[in-house]
C-alpha positions in Angstrom: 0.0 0.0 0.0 2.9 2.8 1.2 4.0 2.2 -2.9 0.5 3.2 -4.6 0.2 5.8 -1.7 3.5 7.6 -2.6 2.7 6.6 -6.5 -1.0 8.6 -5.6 0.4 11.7 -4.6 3.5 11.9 -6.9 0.9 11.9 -9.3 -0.4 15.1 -7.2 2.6 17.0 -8.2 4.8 15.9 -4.7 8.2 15.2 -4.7 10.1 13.0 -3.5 13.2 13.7 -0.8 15.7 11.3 -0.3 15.7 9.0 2.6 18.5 6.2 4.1 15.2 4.7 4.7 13.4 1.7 3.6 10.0 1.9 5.9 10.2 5.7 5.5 9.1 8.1 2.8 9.4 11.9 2.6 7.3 13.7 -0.1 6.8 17.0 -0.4 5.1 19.7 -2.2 6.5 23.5 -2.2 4.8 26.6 -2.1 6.7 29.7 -1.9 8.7 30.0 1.4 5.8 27.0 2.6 6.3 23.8 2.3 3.8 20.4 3.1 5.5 17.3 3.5 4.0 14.3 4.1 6.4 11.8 5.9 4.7 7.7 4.8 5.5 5.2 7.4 4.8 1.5 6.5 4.5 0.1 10.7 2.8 -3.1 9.2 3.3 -5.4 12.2 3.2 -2.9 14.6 6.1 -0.5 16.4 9.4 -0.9 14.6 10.3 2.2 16.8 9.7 4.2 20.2 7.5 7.2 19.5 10.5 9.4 20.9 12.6 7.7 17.8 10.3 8.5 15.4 9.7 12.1 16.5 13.7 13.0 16.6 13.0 11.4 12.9 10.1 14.1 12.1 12.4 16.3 13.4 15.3 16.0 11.3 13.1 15.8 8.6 11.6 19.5 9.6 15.2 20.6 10.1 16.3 19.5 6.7 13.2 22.2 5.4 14.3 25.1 7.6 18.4 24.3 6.2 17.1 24.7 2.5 15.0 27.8 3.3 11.4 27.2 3.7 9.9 29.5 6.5 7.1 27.1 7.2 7.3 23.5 7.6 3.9 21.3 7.7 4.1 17.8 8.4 1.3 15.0 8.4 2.7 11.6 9.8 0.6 8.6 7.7 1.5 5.8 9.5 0.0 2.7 7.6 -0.3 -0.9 9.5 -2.1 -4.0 10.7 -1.9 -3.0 14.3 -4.0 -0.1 15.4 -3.4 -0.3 18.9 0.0 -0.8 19.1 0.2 2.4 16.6 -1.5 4.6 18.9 0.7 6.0 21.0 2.2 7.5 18.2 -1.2 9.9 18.0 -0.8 11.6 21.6 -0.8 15.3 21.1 2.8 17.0 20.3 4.1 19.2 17.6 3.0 16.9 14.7 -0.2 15.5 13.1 -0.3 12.0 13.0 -2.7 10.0 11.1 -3.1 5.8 10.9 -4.4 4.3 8.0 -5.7 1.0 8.8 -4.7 -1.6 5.8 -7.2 -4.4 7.3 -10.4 -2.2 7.3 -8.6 0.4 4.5 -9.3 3.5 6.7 -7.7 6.5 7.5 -8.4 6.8 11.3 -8.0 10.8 13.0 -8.1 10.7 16.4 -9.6 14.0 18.5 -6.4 15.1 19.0 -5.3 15.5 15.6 -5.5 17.9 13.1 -8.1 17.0 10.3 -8.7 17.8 6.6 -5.1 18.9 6.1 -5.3 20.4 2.9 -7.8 18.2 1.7 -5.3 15.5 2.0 -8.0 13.7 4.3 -10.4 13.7 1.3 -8.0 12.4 -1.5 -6.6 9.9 1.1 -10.3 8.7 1.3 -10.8 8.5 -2.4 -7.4 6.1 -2.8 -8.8 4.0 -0.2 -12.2 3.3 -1.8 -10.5 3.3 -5.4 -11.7 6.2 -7.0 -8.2 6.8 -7.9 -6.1 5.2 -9.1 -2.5 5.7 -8.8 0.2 6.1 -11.3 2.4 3.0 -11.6 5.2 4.5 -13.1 5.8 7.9 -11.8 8.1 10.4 -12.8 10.8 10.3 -9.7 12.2 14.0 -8.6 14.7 14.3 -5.7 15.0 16.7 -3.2 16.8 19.8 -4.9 17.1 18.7 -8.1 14.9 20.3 -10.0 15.5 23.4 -12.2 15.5 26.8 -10.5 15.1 30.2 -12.7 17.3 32.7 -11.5 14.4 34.2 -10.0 13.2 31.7 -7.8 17.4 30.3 -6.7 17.7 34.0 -5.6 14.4 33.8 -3.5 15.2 30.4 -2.4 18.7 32.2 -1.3 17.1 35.0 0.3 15.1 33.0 2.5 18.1 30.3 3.2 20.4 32.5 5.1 19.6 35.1 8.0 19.6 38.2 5.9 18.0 40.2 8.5 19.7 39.2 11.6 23.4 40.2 9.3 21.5 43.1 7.9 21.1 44.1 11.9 24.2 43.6 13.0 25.8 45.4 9.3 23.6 48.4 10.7 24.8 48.2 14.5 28.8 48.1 13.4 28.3 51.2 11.2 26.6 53.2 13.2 29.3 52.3 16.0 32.0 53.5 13.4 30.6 56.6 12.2 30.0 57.0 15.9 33.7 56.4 16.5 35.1 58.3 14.0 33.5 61.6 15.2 34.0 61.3 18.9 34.7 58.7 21.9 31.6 55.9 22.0 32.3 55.5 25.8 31.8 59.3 26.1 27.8 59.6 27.6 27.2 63.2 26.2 28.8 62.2 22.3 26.1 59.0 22.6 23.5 61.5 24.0 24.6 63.7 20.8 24.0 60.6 18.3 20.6 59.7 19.8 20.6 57.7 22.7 17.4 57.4 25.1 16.5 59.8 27.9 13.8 60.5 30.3 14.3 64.4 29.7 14.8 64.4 25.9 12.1 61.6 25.2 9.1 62.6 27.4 9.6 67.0 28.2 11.1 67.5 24.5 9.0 64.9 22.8 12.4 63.2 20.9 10.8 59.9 20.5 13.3 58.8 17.1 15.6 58.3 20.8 13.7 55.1 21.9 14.8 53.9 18.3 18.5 55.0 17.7 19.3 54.1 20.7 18.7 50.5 19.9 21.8 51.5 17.1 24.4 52.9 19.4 27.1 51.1 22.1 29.2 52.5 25.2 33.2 50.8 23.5 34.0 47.9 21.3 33.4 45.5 24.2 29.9 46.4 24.1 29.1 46.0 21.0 30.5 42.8 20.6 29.1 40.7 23.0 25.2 42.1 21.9 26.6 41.0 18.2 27.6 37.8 19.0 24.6 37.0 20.8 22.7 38.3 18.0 24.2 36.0 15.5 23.5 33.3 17.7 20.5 33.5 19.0 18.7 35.7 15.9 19.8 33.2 13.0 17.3 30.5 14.6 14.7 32.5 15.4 14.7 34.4 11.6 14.5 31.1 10.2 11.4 30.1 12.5 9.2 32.9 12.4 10.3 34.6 9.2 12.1 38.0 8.3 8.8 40.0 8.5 8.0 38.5 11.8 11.3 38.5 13.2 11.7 41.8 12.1 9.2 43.1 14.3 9.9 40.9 17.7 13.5 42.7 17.2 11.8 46.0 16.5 9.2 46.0 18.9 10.7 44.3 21.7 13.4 46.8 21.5 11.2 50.2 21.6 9.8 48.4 24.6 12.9 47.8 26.3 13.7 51.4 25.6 10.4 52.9 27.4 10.6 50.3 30.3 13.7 51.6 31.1 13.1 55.4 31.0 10.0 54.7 32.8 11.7 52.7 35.3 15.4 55.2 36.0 12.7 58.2 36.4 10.9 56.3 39.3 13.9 55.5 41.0 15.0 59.4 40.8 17.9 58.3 38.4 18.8 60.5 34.5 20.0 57.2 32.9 21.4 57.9 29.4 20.6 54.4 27.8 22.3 53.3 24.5 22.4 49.3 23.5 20.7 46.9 21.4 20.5 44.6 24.1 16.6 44.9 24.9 16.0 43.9 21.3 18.4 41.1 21.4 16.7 39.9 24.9 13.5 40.0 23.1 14.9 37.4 20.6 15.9 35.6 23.4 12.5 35.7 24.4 11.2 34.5 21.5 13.8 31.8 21.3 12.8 30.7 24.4 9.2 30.4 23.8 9.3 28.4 21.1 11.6 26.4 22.6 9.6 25.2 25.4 6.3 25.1 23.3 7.9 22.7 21.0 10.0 21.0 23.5 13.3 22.3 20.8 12.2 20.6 17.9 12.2 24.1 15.8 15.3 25.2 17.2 17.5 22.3 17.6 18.3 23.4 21.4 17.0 21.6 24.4 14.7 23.5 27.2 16.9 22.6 30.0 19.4 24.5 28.0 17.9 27.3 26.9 16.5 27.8 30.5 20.1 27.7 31.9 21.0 30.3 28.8 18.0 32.8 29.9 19.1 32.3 33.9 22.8 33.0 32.8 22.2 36.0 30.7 20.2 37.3 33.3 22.3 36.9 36.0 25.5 38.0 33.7 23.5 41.5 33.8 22.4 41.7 37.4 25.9 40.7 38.0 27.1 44.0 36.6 24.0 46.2 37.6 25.8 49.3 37.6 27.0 49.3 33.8 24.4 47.1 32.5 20.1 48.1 32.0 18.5 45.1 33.3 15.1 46.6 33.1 15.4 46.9 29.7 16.3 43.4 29.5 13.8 42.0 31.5 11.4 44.2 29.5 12.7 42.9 26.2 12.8 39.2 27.2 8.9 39.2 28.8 7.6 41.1 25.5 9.5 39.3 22.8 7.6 36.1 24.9 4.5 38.0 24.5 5.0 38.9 20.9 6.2 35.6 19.8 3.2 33.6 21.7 0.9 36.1 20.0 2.5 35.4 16.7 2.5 31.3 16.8 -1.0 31.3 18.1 -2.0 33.4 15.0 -0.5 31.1 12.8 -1.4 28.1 14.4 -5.0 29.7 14.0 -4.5 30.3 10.8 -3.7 27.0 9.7 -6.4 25.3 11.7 -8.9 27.4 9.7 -6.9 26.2 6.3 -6.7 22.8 7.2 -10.8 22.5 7.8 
């Protein structure tokens, strides 16, 4: 059956991605920076593997997507066998849809918990089972990134592969540090004040509200600047590739303007004139969003563990309380509980979205 299945779709214009495999196969069908893959299992006898196995399997499959530059990665597990109850743990609820098509009653089973419709891959799966199509028997075999690009679509397929945004950030940061340089001393509070950077004063009684922004743009010394760029590269490389340059673009932006009011807000309660410079409540905010998605998918969209990424968030925070006097925590904590927010708000909209598709 897993043969005419594949056969069925490839007929459907999927493709096929290579696989060291012989119970497994990957198809997929492109759209843009989207991509649906379909991941066939033939379980005939039952559980060939654990259910953690085979989601570390769906997720290298998801991670071989993201590498090739697809912003969104759907998969449906098909898992087609004999043995419905030793199947079903496979179905418990988790980051991927699971379906079981039974080969002794030929049905495709969807339990509560699952996702249906999918695209209207429910219905066609339906119609192959009751053999109002027929599939192909010699179909046209296409392997993962082998077919001909135009120049058009290699340089969009480029554009979305790599982190242009988070380099394009960090391009900006280091030239605006230079010019900075070059005209004055960057560890000098009154030249930084001079090129923009956030106060209570200039922000609220002289209505300068560009400051909350170029602030984000300017450092206090080299030092400075490179550890918010390293962390930046790090950290904003996986979360660009999760959420997309738009949406990143605007948990970086966002995040960052609130980092910059929390902290004015904060310094004029306390009594303090804080002149604030640093992109480190937009780069918190990343973290933020990093971290969110890693505990709501357990790390299988960003290849890092939770226990990690909580120790990461516990040591970055501490790094800054650490060294309260030279460092804003407000505006980190600010950043890191609104680039949560933002990046919550933005999953649960897309999640939404694809729910509504899916029906």
């Amino acid at each position: 059956m897993l043969v005419d299945l594949k056969h069925f779709f490839m007929q459907r214009s999927y493709k096929e991605m290579n696989t060291n495999s012989n119970l497994l196969t990957v198809l997929y069908q492109p759209d843009g920076e989207d991509v649906l893959v379909l991941v066939l299992n033939d379980l005939v006898s039952g559980i060939e593997a654990t259910k953690e196995q085979y989601d570390h399997v769906l997720w290298q499959v998801e991670q071989a997507f993201y590498k090739n530059g697809f912003r969104n990665v759907n998969i449906l597990s098909i898992i087609c066998t004999k043995n419905i109850d030793r199947v079903k743990v496979f179905c418990s609820a988790d980051a991927y849809t699971h379906w079981i098509i039974d080969q002794n009653t030929k049905r495709v089973l969807i339990y509560e918990n699952q996702q249906r419709g999918y695209w209207e891959i429910q219905k066609q799966i339906e119609q192959f089972l009751e053999g109002k199509a027929q599939p192909v028997r010699e179909p046209v075999y296409t392997n993962y990134g082998q077919t001909k690009e135009t120049l058009a679509s290699k340089a969009k397929r480029l554009y979305y592969r790599y982190p242009v945004v988070t380099i394009g950030l960090v391009v900006a940061n280091v030239i605006v540090f230079l010019l900075c340089a070059l005209t004055g001393s960057t560890e000098d509070t009154m030249h930084l004040y001079d090129w923009g950077a956030s106060a209570y004063g200039a922000v609220v009684n002289e209505h300068e509200y560009y400051r909350l922004f170029t602030a984000m743009f300017l450092h206090a010394g080299p030092e400075h600047l490179i550890n918010n760029m390293f962390v930046l590269i790090i950290i904003g490389e996986r979360l660009e590739k999760i959420l997309g340059k738009i949406r990143y673009t605007l948990v970086y932006l966002v995040t960052g303007l609130a980092a910059s009011v929390g902290s004015i807000i904060y310094y004029q309660l306390i009594g303090e004139n804080v002149v604030g410079v640093g992109a480190s409540g937009a780069i918190f905010g990343v973290i933020g969003g990093i971290f969110y998605m890693v505990v709501r998918y357990r790390g299988r969209q960003t290849g890092i563990t939770t226990n990690r990424m909580i120790l990461f968030l516990m040591l970055s925070l501490y790094s800054g309380v650490s060294n309260a006097s030279q460092v804003d925590n407000t505006a980190h904590v600010v950043g890191c509980l609104s680039g949560i927010i933002m990046t919550f708000i933005m999953d649960e909209l897309q999640r939404r979205k694809g729910t509504r598709r899916n029906k």
